[in-house]
Every structure is written in C-alpha cells, then in structure tokens.
C-alpha positions as CSV (number, residue, x, y, z in Angstrom):
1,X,109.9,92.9,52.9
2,X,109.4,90.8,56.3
3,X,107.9,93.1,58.8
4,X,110.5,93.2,61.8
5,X,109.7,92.6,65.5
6,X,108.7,95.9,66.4
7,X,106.2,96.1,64.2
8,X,104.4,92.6,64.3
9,X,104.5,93.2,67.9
10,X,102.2,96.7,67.5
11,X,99.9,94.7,65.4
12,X,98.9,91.9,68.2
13,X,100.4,92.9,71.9
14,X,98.9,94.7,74.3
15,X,101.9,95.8,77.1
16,X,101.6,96.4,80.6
17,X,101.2,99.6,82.6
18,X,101.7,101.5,79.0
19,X,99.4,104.2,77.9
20,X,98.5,102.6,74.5
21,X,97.2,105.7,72.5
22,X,101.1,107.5,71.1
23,X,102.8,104.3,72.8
24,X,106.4,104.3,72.2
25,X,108.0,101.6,70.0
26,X,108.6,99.0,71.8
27,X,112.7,98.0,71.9
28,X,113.4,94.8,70.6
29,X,115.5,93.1,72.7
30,X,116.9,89.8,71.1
31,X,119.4,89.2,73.8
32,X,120.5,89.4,77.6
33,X,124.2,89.2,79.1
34,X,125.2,90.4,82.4
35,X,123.6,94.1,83.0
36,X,123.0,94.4,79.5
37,X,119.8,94.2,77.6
38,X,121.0,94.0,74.0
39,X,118.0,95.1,70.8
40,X,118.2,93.9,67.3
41,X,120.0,96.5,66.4
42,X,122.9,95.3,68.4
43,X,122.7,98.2,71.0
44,X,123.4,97.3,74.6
45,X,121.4,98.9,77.8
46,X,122.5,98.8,80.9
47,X,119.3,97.2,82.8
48,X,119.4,99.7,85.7
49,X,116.1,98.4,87.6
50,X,116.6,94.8,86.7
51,X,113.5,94.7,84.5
52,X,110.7,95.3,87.2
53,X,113.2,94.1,90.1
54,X,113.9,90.5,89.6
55,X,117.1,89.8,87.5
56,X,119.2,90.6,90.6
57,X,122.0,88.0,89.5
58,X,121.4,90.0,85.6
59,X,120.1,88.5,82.2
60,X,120.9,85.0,81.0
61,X,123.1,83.6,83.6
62,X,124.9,80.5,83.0
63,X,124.7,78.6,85.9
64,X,121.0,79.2,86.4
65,X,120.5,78.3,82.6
66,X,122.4,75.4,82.8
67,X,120.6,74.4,86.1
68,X,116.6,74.6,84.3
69,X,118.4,72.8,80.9
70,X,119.0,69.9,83.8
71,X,115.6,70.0,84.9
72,X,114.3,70.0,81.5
73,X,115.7,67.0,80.1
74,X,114.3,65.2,83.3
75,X,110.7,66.9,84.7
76,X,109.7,69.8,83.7
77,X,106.0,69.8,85.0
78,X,103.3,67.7,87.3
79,X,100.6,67.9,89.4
80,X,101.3,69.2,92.8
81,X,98.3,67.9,94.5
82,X,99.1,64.1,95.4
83,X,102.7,64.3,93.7
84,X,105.9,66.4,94.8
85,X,109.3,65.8,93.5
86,X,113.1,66.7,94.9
87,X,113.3,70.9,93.2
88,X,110.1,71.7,95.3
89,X,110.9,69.7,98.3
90,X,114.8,70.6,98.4
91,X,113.7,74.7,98.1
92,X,111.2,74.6,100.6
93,X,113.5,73.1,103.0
94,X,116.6,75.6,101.5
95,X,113.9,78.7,102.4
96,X,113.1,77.5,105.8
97,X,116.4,77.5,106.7
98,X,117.3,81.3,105.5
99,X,113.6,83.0,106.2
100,X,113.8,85.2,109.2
101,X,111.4,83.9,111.4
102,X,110.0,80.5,113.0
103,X,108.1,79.2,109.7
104,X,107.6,75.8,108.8
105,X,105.8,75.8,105.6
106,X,106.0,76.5,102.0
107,X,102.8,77.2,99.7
108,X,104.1,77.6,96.3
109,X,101.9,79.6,93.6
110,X,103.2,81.9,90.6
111,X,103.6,85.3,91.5
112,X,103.8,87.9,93.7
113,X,99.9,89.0,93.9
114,X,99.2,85.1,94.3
115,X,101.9,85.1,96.9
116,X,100.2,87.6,99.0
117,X,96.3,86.8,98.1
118,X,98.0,83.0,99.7
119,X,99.0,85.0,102.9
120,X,95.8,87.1,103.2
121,X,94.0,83.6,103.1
122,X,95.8,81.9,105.0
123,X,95.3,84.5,107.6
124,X,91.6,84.7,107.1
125,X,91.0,81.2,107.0
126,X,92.8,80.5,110.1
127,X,90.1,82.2,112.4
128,X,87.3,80.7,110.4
129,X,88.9,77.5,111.1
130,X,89.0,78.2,114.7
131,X,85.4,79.6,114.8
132,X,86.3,82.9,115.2
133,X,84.3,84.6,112.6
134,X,84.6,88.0,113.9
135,X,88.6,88.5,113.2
136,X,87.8,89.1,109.5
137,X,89.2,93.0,109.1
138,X,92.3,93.0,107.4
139,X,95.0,96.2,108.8
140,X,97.3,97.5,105.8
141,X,99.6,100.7,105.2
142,X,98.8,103.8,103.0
143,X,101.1,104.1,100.0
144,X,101.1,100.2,99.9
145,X,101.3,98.1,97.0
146,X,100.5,94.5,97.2
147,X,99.8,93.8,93.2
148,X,97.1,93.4,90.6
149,X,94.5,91.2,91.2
150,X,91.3,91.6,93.3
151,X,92.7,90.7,96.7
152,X,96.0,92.6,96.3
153,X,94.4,95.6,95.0
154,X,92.2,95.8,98.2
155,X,95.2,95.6,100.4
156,X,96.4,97.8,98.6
157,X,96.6,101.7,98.6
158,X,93.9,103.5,96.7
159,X,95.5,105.0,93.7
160,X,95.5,105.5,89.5
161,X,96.2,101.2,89.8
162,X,92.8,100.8,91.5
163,X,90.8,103.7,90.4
164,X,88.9,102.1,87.7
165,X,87.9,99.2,90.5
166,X,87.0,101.3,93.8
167,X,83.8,100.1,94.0
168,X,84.5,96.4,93.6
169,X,87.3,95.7,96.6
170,X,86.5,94.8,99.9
171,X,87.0,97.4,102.9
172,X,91.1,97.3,104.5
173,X,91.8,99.2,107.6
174,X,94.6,101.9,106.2
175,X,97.3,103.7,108.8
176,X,99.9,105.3,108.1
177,X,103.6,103.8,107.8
178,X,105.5,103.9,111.5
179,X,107.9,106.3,111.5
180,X,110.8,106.9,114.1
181,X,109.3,110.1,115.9
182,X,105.9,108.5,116.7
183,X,105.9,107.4,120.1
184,X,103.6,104.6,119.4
185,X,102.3,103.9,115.9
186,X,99.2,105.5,115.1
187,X,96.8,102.8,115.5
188,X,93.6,104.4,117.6
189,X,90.6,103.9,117.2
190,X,91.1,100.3,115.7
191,X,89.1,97.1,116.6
192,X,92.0,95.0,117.6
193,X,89.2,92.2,118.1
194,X,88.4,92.2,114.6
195,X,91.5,92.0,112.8
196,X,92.5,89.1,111.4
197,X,95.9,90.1,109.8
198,X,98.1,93.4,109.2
199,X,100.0,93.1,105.9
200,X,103.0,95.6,105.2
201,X,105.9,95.8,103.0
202,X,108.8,95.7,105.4
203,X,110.6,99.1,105.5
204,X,110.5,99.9,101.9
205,X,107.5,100.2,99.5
206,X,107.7,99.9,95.9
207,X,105.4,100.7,93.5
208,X,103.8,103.2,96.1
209,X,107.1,105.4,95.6
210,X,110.4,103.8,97.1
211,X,109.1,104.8,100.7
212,X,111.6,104.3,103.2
213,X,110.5,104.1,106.5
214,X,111.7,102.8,110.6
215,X,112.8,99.3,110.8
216,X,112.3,100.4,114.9
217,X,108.8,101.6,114.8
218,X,107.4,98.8,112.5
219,X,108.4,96.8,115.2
220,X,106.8,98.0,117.7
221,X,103.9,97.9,115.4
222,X,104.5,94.5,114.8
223,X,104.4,93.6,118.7
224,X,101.2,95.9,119.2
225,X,99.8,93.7,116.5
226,X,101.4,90.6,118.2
227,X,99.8,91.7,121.4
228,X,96.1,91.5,120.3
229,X,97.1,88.2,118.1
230,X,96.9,89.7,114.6
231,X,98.6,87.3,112.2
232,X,101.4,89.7,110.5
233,X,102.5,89.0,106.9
234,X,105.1,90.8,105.3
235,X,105.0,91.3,101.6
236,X,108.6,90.2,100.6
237,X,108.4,90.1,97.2
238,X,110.6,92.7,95.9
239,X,112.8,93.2,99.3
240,X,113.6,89.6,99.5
241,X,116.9,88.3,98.3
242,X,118.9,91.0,99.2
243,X,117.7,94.1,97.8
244,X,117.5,96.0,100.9
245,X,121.1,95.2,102.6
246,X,120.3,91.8,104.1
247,X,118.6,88.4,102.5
248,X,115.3,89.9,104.2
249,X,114.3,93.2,105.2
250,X,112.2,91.6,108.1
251,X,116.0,90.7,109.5
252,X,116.3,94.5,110.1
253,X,113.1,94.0,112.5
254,X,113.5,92.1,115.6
255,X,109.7,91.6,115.9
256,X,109.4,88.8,113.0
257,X,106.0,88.0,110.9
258,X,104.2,84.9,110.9
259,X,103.4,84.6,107.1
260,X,106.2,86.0,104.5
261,X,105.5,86.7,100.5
262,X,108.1,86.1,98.1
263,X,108.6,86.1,94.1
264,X,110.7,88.6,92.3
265,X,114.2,87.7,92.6
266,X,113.0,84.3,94.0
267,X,114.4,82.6,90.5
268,X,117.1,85.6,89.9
269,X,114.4,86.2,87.9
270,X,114.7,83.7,85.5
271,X,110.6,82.1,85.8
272,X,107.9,82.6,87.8
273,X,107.5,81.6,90.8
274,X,105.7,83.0,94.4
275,X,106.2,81.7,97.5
276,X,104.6,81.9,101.1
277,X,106.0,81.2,104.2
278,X,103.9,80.8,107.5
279,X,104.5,79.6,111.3
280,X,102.9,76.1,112.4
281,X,100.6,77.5,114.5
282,X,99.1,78.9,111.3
283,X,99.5,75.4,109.7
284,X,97.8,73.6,112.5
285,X,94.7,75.2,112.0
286,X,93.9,73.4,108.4
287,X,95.4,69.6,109.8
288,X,91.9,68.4,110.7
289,X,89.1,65.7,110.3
290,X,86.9,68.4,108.9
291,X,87.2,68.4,105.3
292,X,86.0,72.0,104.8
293,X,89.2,73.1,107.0
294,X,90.9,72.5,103.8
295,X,93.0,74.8,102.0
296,X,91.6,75.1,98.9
297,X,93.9,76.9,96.8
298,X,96.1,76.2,94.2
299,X,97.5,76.6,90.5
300,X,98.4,74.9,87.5
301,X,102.0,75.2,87.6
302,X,101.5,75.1,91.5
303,X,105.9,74.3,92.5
304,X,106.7,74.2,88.9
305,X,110.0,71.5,88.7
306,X,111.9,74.0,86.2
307,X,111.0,77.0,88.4
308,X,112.1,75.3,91.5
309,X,115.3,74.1,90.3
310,X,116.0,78.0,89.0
311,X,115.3,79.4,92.5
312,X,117.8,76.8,94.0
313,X,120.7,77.7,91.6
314,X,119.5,81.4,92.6
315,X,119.8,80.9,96.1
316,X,123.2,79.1,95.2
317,X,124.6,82.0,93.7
318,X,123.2,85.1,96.3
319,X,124.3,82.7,99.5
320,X,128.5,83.2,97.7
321,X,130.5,85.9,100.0
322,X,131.6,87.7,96.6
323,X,127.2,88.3,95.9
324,X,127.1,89.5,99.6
325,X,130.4,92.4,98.6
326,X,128.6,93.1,95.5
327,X,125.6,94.2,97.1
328,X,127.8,95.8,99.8
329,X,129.6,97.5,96.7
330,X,126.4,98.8,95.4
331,X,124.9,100.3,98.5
332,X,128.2,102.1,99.1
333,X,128.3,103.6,96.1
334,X,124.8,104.6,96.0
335,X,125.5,106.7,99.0
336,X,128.4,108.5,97.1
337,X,126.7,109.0,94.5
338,X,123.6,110.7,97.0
339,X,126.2,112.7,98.3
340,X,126.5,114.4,94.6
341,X,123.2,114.7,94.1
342,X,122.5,116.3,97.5
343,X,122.8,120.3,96.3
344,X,121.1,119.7,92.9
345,X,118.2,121.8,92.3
346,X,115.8,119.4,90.7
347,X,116.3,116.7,93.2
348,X,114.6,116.0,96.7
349,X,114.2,113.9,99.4
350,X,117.3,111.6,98.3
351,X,117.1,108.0,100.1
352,X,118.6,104.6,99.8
353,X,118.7,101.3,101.3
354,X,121.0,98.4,99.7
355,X,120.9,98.0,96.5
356,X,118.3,100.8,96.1
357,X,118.2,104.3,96.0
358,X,115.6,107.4,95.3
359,X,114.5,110.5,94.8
360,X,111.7,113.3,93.6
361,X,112.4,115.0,90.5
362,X,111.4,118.5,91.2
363,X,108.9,119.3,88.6
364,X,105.3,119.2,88.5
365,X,103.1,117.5,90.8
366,X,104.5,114.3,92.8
367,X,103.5,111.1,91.8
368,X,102.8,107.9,89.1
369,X,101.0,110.5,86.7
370,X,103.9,112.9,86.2
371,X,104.6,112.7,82.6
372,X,108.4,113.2,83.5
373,X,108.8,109.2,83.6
374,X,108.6,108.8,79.7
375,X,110.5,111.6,78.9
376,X,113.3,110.5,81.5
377,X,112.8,106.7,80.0
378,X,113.3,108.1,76.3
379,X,116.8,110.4,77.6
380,X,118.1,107.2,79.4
381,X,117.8,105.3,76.5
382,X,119.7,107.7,74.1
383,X,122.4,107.0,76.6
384,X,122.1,102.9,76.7
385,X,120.9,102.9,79.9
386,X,116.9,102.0,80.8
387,X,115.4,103.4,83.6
388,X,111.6,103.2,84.0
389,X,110.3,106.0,87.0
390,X,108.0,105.7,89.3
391,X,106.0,108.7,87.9
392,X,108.7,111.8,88.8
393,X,110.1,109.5,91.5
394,X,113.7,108.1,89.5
395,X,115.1,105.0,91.3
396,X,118.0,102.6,90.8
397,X,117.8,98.8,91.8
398,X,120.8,97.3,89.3
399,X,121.4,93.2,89.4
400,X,123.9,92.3,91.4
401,X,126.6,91.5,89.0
402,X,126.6,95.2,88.1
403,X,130.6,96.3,88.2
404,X,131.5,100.4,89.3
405,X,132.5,101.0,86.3
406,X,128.8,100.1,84.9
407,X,127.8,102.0,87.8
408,X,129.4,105.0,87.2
409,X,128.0,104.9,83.8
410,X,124.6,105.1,85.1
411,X,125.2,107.8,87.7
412,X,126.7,109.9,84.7
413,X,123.5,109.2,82.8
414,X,121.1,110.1,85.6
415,X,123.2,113.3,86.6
416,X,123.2,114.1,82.6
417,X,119.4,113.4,82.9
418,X,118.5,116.0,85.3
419,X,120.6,119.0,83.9
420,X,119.1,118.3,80.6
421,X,115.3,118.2,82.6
C-alpha cells in the first residue's frame, strides 16, 4: 500500500517552529485557490493568516502565475554581479516610486532576516566608510522581532526564539516602544555618539505579539534619532504592502527612515524575495576609489528574474482601487467584529490596524509558550478555518481577496473558539 504524504513526510522533514516530540500530523495540502488551502482529502481551509503573512492577494493566483510562467520560458536565473536584466531593473524602479521616503536604491537578497541583516550593514558600514569607527552601537525596541539568523536575532528582543543563542549575539541597545503619553521617548542615558542605526518595526510588531503602538511618538523618536544622525531603518517586511491600512506603515509617520526592509507580501507571496531600500547619502558612502569601501554582500539567487517578475504582477494587482476597498472592507469589518468581542470574558486588550486585528486569550500566563496556540490551531481546523497563535495571543491577517461572507465565517469560528476554551 503506497504510504501517503503525511506519512513520508514524518519520515524525512523536519518543520519550522514545531515542537517535534507528539507533533501534530502535518495537513496535506495538494492545492491553493483564493482563501482556501485545500488537503488531499479535498477539505478546504480558509487561510486566515495568509500562511505566515505573505499570500495577501491568496493562494495560486492567476495573473501572478501566468506572469512567472512568462519569465520562465524566457530567464529564469543569472548572476547578479556584472549582469542585470529588465524584472529587477523595472521593480526597483516600480519600489522607488511607491516607498515612503527619499530612497534611491534597491539591494535585493531572499528574505526578510537577509533584508534587514542588508540594512543593519548598510548602516554599520556607512560610518566605517566615513572613518567613524565609534558609531557602531546599534538602538532597537523590546518585544521586537527582526528574524532568524545571527544578526536578526541580536536586533532582536531576547525571548524563547533566542534563548538557546544568548551568549553568542552581539550587544543592541533595547528601549521601550514610544507610546502616545510619553512626553519624549524614553531614550536617557543613551550614547547618541555611538549609535550607528535604530531599527524598529513601524507601529506594529509581529512575532513579538501584534503590538500596536503611536505612529506620533515613533516620530518624534525618529527625529531625536535624526537629530544626533542615527541612520533609521524600518523593518517592513510584514507591514509592507498594505497590511496595516496604507502601502507602508512608515506613511502613517511623518518622520521617514533612511533604509526600509521588505519581503513577505513583496511577491503576494508567491517566491522569495527581500528587499532593501536606502537614501543616497547612504549609497554615496560605498561609490569610491577604495576597493574595501565595497559592499560585499550578496546571494545566489541575489534579484532572482522569476521572483522579480512575481513582485511586479504583485504590485500590479495591490496598486487596483478594488485591492485598496478590499483592504478597506477588511479593516472595517474587523472593527465590528472587535466591537462583539469587547464584553467576552476570555478576551483582552482587543486591537487592530488594517487588515489586522488581536487579542489575549485570557488563560494562563501571556505569551509564545502558552499551550493554548495548538489547542486553538486543532479547534480552528475542525471548523476549516487555520489559525496559527502567537502563543495565547489569536490574530487575524486574511489575503486580500478574502470576501465578508468568508469573513464572517471566520469570526463565527473564532467566537465558537473561545466559548468552547
């Protein structure tokens, strides 16, 4: 009897961010369409976090299909040191025009942590190319997230993703996210002279819990930083493209950053792909007769033809008015749907911004650890819907193309959810 998919996969895959001892069978999904994630069994879910925040125009969409089918009848890969070719060129130029700032560069890489390592080097190198080598502190938030490898993880808040690596990442400077009632942000004691770069994810956090915090007070944060010129890079990669309300959550922030991370919904989620973004002041400071100025940094699949051409045919589709009213829709109805939740026993501190919304599920202690996630996961399921908490933190970031009726069917899910918790 031929072993199915489920089970060949136990016996040679290891998955992310899953406990592997009493690991849950893994779904089979043999399909995508729309919102839905369909398993072998023919069983549709509704995708209710756009698996890890990057379908945002849902799964297997046909104009972004038929878009990487062009490329791939005509490049699908070269070297991007010494060649370039129109997908790479035509994005870059696509981004600089929509990117909330004065940028006028675009370093491509593959992801979201390379994204923002890019940034932080960028940054760093930028004062050892001036011959500055005291700015070399880097200023971050608590409850950040910035992504898995070495240099993310340092910017990044202290927590169960680091723990096993404390004593290995370099030393951040950590304050706490601005908030509306400080009157300044809380940045005493620091040695402004000595700070290369702040890094922050621009009024919402992810992985750190769906924090929501002042689009005001971050910029006055941002011009303090400004003031003692610290090069500010915000981390973009799952607020970009919409998710928050607007194309960019720095456009809530009239202060603007001078290096931006992207990735995520940067393809509609279709490849990989990262992307950063940085004024030409910053680019100056590596165009010179000294070889060791040089960037050197790069990948394999560095600006990736197929990759590029799937981000264009992305932007094609979130730049259409009717993406722009489906966002609209979905923030709306979030906020209706708050507005149900606000008297329920089990639920605190209810927020939303865009496309996403969240809460605490009261029970047990708060955060990634609380066992609630799987059990919440497992109930979802039973329903066709997947949701994936952040610990007892339950959140909602749908693709785009979601309709009300779909939503309403998750809302019913979630509200069964918590009576049965």
């Amino acid at each position: 009897m031929t072993a199915s998919l489920t089970e060949r996969d136990k016996k040679v895959v290891w998955h992310p961010y899953t406990p592997q001892k009493h690991m849950p069978e893994p779904i089979p999904v043999v399909k995508g369409n729309g919102v839905y994630l369909i398993d072998a069994n023919g069983k549709a879910y509704i995708d209710a976090i756009s698996s890890w925040w990057v379908t945002i125009h849902g799964h297997a969409n046909p104009y972004i299909a038929e878009k990487i089918y062009e490329q791939a009848k005509t490049l699908e890969q070269v070297i991007f040191a010494g060649f370039t070719h129109e997908p790479a060129v035509r994005l870059a130029e696509r981004l600089l025009d929509i990117l909330p700032g004065e940028f006028a560069r675009i370093f491509y890489s593959d992801n979201g942590s390379t994204a923002v390592e890019v940034g932080v080097k960028m940054a760093l190198q930028f004062w050892w190319n001036k011959g500055d080598k005291k700015r070399n502190k880097i200023l971050a938030l608590n409850h950040s997230y910035h992504g898995d490898t070495f240099g993310a993880m340092s910017i990044s808040d202290r927590s169960v993703f680091t723990l096993a690596f404390q004593d290995k990442l370099f030393e951040v400077i950590f304050i706490d996210p601005p908030t509306a009632s400080a009157a300044q942000p809380a940045t005493t004691n620091i040695p402004w002279d000595e700070v290369a770069c702040f890094i922050y994810e621009p009024l919402l956090q992810g992985a750190g819990g769906m924090n929501i915090y002042n689009a005001d007070a971050l910029h006055l944060l941002l011009k303090q930083c400004h003031s003692h010129d610290v090069i500010c890079i915000a981390d973009e990669v799952m607020t970009g493209f919409g998710r928050t309300g607007k194309l960019f959550a720095s456009m809530y922030v009239t202060e603007k950053p001078d290096i931006i991370c992207l990735s995520k919904g940067l393809t509609g989620g279709t490849m990989a792909l990262g992307v950063t973004a940085c004024t030409q002041k910053i680019y100056e400071a590596f165009v010179d007769e000294d070889r060791l100025k040089t960037f050197f940094h790069g990948h394999s699949f560095t600006a990736n033809p197929l990759a590029c051409a799937a981000a264009l045919a992305s932007m094609d589709l979130i730049l259409k008015p009717d993406c722009e009213l489906q966002i609209d829709m979905i923030g709306k109805q979030h906020k209706i749907f708050m507005q149900q939740l606000a008297a329920h026993r089990y639920v605190k501190n209810l927020r939303s911004i865009g496309t996403i919304m969240a809460f605490e599920i009261e029970q047990g202690m708060d955060g990634y650890m609380n066992t609630i996630s799987a059990r919440v996961t497992q109930k979802a399921l039973e329903q066709a819907v997947y949701l994936r908490p952040l610990g007892n933190t339950l959140y909602l970031m749908p693709p785009y193309c979601i309709t009300r009726e779909e939503l309403q069917k998750v809302y019913e899910v979630v509200a069964n959810i918590l009576e049965s918790v």
